[in-house]
C-alpha positions as a printed Julia matrix, in Angstrom:
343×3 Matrix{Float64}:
  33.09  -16.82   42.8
  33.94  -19.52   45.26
  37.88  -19.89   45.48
  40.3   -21.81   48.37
  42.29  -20.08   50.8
  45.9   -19.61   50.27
  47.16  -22.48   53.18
  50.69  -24.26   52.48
  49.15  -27.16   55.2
  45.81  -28.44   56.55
  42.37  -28.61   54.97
  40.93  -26.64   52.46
  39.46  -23.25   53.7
  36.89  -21.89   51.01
  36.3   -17.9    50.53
  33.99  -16.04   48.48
  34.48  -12.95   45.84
  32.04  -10.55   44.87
  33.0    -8.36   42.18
  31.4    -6.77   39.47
  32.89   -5.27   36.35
  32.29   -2.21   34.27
  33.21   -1.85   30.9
  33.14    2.08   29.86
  32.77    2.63   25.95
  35.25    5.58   25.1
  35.79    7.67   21.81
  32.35    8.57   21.35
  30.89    5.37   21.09
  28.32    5.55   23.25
  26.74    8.33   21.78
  26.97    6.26   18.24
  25.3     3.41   19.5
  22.57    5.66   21.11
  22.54    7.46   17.75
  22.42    3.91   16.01
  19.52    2.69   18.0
  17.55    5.98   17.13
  17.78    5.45   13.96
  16.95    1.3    13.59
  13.6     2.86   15.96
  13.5     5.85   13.08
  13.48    3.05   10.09
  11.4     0.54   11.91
   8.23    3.65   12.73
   8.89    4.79    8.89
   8.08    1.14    7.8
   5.36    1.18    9.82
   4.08    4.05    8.6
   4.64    2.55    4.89
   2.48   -0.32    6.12
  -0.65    1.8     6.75
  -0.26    4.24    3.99
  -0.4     0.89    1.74
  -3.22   -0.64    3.87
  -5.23    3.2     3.16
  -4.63    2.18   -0.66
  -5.82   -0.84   -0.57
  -8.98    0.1     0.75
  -9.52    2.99   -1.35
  -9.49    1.41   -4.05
 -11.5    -1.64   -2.75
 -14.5     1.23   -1.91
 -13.58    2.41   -5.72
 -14.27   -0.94   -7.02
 -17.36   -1.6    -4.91
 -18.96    1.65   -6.08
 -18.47    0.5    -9.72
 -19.57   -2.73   -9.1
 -22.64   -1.35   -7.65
 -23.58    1.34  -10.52
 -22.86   -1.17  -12.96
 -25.71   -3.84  -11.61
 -27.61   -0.64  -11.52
 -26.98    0.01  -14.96
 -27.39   -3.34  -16.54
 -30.78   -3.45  -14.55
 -32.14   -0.45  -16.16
 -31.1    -1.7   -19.51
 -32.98   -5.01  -18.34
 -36.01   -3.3   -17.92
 -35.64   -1.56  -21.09
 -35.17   -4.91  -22.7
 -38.09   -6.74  -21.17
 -40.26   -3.22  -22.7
 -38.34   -3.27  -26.37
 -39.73   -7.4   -26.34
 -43.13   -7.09  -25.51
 -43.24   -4.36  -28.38
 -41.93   -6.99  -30.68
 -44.67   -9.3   -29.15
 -47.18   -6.9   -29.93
 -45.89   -6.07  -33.17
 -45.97   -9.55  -34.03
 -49.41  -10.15  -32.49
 -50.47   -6.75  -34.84
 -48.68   -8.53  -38.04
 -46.8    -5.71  -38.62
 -43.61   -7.4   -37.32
 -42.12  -10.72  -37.74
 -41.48  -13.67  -35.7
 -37.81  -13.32  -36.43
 -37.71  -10.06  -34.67
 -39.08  -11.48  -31.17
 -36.89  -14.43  -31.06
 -34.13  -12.09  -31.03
 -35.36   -8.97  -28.28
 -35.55  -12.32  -26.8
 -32.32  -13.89  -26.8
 -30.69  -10.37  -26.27
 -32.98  -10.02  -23.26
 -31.95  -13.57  -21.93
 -28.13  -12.21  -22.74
 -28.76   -8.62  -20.63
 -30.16  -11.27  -17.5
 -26.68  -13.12  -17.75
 -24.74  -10.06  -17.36
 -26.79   -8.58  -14.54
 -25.65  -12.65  -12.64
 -22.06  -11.73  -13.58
 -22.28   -8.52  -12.4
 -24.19   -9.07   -9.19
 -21.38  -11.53   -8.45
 -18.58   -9.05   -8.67
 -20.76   -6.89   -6.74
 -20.99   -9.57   -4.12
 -16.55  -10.6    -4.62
 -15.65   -6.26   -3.75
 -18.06   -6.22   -0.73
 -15.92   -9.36    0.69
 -13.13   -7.45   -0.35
 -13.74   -4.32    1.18
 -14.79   -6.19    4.17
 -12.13   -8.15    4.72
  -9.83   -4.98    4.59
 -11.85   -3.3     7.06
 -11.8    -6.09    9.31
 -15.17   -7.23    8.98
 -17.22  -10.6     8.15
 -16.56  -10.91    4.12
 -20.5   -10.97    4.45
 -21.34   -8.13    6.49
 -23.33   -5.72    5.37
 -22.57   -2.38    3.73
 -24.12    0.88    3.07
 -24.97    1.42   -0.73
 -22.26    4.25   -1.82
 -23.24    6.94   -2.67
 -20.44    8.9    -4.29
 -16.96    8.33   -5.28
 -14.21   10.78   -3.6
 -13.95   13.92   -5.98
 -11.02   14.11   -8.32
  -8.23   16.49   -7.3
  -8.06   19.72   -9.51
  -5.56   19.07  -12.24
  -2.87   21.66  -10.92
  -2.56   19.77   -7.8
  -1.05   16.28   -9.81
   1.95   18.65  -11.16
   4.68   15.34  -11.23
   7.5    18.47   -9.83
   5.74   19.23   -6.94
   5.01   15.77   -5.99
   8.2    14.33   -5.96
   8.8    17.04   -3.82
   6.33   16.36   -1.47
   7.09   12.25   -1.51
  10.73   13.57   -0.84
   9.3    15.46    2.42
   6.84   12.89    3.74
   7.15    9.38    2.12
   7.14    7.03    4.48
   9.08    4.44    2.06
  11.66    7.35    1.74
  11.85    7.6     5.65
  12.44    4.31    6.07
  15.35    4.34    3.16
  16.89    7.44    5.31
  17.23    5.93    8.6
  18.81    3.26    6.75
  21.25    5.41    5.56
  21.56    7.37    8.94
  21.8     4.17   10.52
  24.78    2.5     8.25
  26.89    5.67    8.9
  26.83    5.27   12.17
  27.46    1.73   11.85
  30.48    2.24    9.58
  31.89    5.42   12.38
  31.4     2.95   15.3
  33.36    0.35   12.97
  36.29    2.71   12.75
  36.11    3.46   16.55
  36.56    0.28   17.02
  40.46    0.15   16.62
  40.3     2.46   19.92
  40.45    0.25   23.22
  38.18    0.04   25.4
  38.34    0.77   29.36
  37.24   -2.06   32.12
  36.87   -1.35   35.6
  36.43   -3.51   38.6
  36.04   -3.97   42.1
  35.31   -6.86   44.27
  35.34   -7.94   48.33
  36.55  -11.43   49.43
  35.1   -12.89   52.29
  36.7   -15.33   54.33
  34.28  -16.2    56.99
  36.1   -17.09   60.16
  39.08  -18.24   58.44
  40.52  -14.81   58.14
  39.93  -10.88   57.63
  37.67   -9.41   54.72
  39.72   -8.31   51.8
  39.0    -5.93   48.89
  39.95   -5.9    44.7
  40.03   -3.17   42.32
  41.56   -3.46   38.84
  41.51   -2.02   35.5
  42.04   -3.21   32.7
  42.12   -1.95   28.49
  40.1    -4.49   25.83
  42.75   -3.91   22.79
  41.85   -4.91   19.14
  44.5    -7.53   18.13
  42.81   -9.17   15.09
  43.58   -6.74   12.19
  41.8    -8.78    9.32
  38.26   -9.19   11.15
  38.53   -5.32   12.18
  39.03   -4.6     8.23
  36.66   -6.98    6.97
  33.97   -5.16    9.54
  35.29   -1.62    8.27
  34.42   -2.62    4.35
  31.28   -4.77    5.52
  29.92   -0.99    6.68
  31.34    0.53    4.06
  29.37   -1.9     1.59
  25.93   -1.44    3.34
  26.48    2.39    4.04
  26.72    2.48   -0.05
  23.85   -0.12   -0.12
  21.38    1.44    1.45
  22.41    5.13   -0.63
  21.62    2.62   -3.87
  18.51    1.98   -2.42
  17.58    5.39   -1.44
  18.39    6.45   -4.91
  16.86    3.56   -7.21
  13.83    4.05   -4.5
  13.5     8.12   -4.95
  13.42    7.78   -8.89
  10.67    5.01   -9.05
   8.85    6.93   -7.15
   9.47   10.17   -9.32
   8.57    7.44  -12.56
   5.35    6.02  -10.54
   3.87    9.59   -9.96
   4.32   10.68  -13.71
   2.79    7.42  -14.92
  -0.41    7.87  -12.21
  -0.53   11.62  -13.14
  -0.81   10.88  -16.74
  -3.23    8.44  -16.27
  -5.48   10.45  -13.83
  -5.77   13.49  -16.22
  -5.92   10.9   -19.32
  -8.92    9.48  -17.02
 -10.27   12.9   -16.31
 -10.5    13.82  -20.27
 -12.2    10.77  -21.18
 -15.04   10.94  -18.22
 -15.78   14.73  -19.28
 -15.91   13.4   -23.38
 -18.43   10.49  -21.85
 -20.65   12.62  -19.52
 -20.56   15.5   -22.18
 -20.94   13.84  -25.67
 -21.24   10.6   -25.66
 -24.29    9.98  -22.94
 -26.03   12.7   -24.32
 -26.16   11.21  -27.8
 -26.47    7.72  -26.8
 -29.8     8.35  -25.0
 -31.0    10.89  -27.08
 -30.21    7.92  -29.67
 -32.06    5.26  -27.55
 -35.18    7.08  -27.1
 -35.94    7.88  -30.68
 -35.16    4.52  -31.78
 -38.07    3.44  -29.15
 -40.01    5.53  -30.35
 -39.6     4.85  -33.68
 -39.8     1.24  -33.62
 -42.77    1.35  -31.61
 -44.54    3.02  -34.97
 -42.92    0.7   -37.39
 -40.14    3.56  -38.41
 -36.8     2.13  -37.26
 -36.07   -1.25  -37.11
 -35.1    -4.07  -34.1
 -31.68   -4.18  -34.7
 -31.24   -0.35  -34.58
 -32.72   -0.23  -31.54
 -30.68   -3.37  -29.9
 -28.03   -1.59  -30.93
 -28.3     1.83  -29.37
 -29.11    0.21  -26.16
 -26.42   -1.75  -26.25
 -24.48    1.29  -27.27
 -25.82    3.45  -24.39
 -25.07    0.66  -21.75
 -21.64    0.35  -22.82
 -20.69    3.89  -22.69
 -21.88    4.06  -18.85
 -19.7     0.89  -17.88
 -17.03    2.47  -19.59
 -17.86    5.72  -17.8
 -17.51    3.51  -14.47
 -14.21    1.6   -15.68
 -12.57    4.79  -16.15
 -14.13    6.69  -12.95
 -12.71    3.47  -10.89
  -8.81    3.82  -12.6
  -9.07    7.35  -11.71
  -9.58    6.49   -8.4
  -7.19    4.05   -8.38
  -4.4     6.38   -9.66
  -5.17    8.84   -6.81
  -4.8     6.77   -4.77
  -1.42    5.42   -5.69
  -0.71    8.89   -6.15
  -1.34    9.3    -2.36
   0.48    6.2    -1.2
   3.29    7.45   -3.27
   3.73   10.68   -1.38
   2.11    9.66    2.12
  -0.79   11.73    2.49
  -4.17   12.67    0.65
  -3.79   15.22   -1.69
């Protein structure tokens, strides 16, 4: 600080001070704003966390979907190449006169109906590579290996809703983040209190006077006291109100996630029962179905509309089988986000 000589005559004289100051938190607060930094660095990691357990999901699922996308081009191919053999049986038939025209004309039009599907299908082949690309990081056309297998399901003991909350409780990173909130607005609402304690200031300083006169020296203390009584209380119930807050949240938080789990559960064991009742029963009949109706229309025995049927029938049983393999998947692996790990 630049400051004039005391002189009662003459010119001015100027002199310089250098000081510094020290304020000294007492009452604890220091260790509560340590303690409140830790835990806005506690809730901002947990977050993070969140972030990739989410960003794990979403690709999980994306491979999920690109797997039944895949299968399911397979699938309408196959029935493609059935359909292009059931029509040149009707053609022959027809050629034979032992069928009709009639009979053609339709393996026909359901043929040109099975090649529309396998364009829709290729395209949402083609839309969950981009996707699955894109969430790896990756040109939205790059190419990808042809998957082989979806991740197997968990056995059913392991989705028991109890000991999942528990775990979420233990390692969600959503639950985490809600706990250093909490941690955090206690200490927030402490420090408020400590407030109403002064605080402690110490200085020092050395005044130089150049040739004008001797070097001189400061010291002082001095107390920082809390004179505005309304904005102290209104900081004490602002803490109050976001110590409470962020309880709520922790709460309303813990118990959708408790909800979420028994909703995925359900549906991964409802998903479970129906692709053993598919694989078991209903494939089984369906092609055992198909190829006697081939066979039997082939020799005149069954007729075209039978066998459009069956195949038809068969084909929609294994997308189904796929639909419900992928929301399997996609259950587990909300399951997983919900309690931050793989299972």
């Amino acid at each position: 600080m630049s400051d004039e000589i005391d002189m009662p005559t003459g010119p001015r004289r100027n002199k310089m001070i250098y000081s510094f100051e020290q304020e000294i938190p007492l009452w604890g607060r220091r260790d509560l704003r340590r303690q409140g930094a830790r835990a806005e660095v506690d809730q901002m990691t947990a977050q993070s966390q969140a972030a990739d357990v989410e960003l794990v999901e979403k690709v999980k699922v994306a491979f999920a979907r690109y797997y039944t996308a895949y299968q399911a081009v397979r699938r309408i191919s196959e029935q493609q190449r059935a359909m292009t053999s059931i029509t040149q049986v009707s053609r022959d038939r027809y050629a034979g006169g032992r069928g009709e025209q009639g009979e053609v004309i339709r393996a026909e039009v359901e043929a040109t109906r099975v090649a529309a599907e396998v364009l829709r299908l290729e395209a949402s082949l083609r839309s969950a590579r981009g996707q699955l690309n894109a969430l790896l990081n990756r040109r939205a056309d790059a190419a990808l290996a042809a998957p082989e297998r979806l991740r197997p399901l968990p056995d059913p003991r392991v989705l028991n809703v109890t000991l999942l909350a528990a775990r979420a409780r233990q390692v969600s990173p959503a639950l985490a983040a809600d706990a250093a909130a909490i941690s955090g607005a206690d200490v927030n609402r402490a420090l408020t209190d400590r407030n109403w304690y002064p605080d402690v200031t110490v200085g020092a300083g050395a005044i130089d006077r150049g040739s004008y006169g001797p070097t001189g020296y400061q010291a002082w203390i001095g107390m920082r006291v809390p004179l505005q009584w309304g904005l102290r209380d209104a900081q004490a119930r602002e803490a109050t109100a976001q110590a409470n807050a962020a309880r709520a949240r922790f709460g309303a938080r813990e118990q959708q996630i408790q909800g979420d789990l028994a909703d995925a559960a359900a549906g991964a064991e409802g998903s479970r029962q129906t692709i053993d009742l598919i694989r078991r029963r209903l494939l089984p009949q369906a092609e055992a179905l198909v190829r006697s109706g081939t066979a039997g229309y082939s020799q005149g025995k069954v007729d075209l509309a039978t066998v459009l049927r069956a195949q038809a029938d068969l084909v929609g049983y294994r997308l189904q089988l796929l639909s419900t393999e992928f929301d399997a998947q996609r259950q587990i692996a909300t399951i997983e986000r919900l309690i931050g790990g793989d299972l």
